[in-house]
C-alpha positions in Angstrom: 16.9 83.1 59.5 15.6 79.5 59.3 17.8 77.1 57.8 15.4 73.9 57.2 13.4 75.1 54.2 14.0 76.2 50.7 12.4 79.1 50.6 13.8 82.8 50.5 14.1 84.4 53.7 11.2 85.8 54.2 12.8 88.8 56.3 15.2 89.8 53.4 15.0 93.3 52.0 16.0 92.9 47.9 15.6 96.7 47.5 17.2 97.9 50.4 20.5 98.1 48.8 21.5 100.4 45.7 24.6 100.6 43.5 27.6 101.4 45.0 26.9 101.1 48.3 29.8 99.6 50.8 27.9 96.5 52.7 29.4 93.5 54.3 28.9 90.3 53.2 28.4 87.4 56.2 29.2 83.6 56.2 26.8 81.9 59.4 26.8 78.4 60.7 23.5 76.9 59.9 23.1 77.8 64.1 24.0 81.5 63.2 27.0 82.2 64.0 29.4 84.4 62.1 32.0 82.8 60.9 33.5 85.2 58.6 32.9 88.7 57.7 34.4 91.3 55.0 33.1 94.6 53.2 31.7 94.3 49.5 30.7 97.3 47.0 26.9 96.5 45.3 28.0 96.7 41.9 24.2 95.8 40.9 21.3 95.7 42.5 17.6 94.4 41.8 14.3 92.7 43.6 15.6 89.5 41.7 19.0 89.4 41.8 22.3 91.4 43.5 26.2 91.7 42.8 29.0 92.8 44.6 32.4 93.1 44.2 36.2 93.2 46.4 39.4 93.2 45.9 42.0 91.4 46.3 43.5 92.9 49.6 40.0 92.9 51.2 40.9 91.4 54.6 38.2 88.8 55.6 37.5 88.8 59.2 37.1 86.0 61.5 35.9 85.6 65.3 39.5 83.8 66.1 42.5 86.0 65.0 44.6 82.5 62.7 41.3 82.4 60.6 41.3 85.7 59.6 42.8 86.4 55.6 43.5 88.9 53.0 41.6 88.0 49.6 44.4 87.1 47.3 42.2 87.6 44.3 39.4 90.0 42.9 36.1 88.5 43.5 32.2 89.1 42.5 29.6 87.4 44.4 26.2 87.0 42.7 23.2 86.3 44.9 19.3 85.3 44.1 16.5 85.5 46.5 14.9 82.2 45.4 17.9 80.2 44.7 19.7 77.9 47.6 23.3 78.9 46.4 25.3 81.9 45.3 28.2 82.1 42.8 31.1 83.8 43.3 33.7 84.5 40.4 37.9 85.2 41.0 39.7 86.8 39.1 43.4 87.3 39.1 45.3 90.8 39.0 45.5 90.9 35.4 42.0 90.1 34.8 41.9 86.6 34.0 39.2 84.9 35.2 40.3 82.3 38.4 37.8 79.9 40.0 34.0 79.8 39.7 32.3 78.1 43.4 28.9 78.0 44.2 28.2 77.8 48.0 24.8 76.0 49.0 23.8 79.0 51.5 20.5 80.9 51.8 21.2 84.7 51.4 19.5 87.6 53.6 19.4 91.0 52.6 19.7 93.8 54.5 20.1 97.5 54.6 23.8 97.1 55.4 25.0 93.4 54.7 24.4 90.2 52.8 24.2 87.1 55.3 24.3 83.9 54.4 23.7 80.6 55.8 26.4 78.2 55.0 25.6 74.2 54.5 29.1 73.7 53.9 28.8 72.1 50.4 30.3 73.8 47.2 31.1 73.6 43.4 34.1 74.7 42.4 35.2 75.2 38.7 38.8 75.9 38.0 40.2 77.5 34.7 39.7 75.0 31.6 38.4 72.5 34.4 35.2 71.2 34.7 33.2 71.6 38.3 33.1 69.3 40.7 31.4 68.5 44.5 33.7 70.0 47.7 32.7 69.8 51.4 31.3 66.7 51.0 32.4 65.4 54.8 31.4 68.9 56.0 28.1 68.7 54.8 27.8 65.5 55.9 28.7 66.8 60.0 26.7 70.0 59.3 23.7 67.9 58.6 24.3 65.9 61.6 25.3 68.8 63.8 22.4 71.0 63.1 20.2 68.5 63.0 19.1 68.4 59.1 16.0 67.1 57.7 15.9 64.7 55.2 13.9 66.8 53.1 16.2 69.7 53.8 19.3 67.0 53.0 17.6 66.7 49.6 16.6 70.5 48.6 20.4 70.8 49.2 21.6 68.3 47.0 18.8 69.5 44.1 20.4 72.9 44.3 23.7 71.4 44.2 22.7 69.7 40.9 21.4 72.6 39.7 24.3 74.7 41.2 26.3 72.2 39.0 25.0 73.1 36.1 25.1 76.6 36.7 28.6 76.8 37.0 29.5 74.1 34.0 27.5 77.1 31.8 28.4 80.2 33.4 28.6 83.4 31.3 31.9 84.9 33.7 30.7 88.6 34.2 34.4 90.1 33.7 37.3 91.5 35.9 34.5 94.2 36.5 35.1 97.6 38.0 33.3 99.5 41.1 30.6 102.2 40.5 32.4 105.7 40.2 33.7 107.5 43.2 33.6 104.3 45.5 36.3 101.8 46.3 37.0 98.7 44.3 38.8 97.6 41.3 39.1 98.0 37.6 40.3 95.1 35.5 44.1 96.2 33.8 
């Protein structure tokens, strides 16, 4: 998985995973390495585009024991093959939407698991809020750290304007429930 061009990864798989399949869903440093981990349930699947959902209770694992964490919140991830971010909607326990981020990350689709690579800048849109920029400073030490190209500085920041937008207009998808027969949760 290169990290210092725009393009899709050209080793991902966008039909390799169907609906309702368990997968785990990967956060890497721009270096590769894991940072966090947890299992997902494809709730939608296509060459162009791929859900999945948890719930809240999922516990997200980490390489060092005091960063590991229970998801407090049902979540959906959304994920495009030719987009340099991915949004991921919350919702609370009674089905009420919760906050909308956008990561900056490149996905990778597998058989088994959704990688992506993390440039440590976000959106975030709270309830009745409007979005703004976080991990400014991290992207900032990423960049310098790994070693970013200009030109890769500034794909990042046009998907983050577009990421912007994106989440300033987003249609929220609902509390959402897993595919019959397979774990996951069904809004009250």
């Amino acid at each position: 998985m290169t990290c210092q061009d725009g393009a899709p990864d050209p080793e991902s798989d966008w039909a390799a995973l169907s609906l309702g399949q368990t997968v785990e869903i990967w956060g890497l440093h721009a270096d590769g390495a894991a940072y966090r981990w947890w299992p997902a349930t494809v709730e939608s699947a296509s060459t162009s585009e791929l859900a999945v959902i948890w719930p809240a209770g999922t516990l997200m694992d980490a390489p060092a024991p005091e960063m590991r964490a229970t998801f407090r919140r049902n979540n959906r991830s959304i994920f495009w093959p030719n987009r340099l971010y991915f949004i991921t909607e919350t919702y609370e326990l009674d089905g009420k939407l919760g906050t909308i981020f956008a990561d900056i990350a490149r996905p990778r689709v597998t058989s088994t698991r959704i990688e992506y690579m993390d440039y440590e800048l976000d959106v975030v849109m709270e309830p009745g809020a409007s979005p703004f920029v976080e991990d400014e400073e991290e992207f900032l030490l990423a960049a310098e750290t790994y070693s970013y190209s200009e030109a890769f500085q500034t794909q990042c920041r046009q998907a983050l304007t577009e990421a912007l937008g994106m989440v300033e207009h987003w249609t929220p998808r609902g509390a959402g429930r897993a595919p019959a027969g397979e774990k996951g949760y069904r809004a009250p």
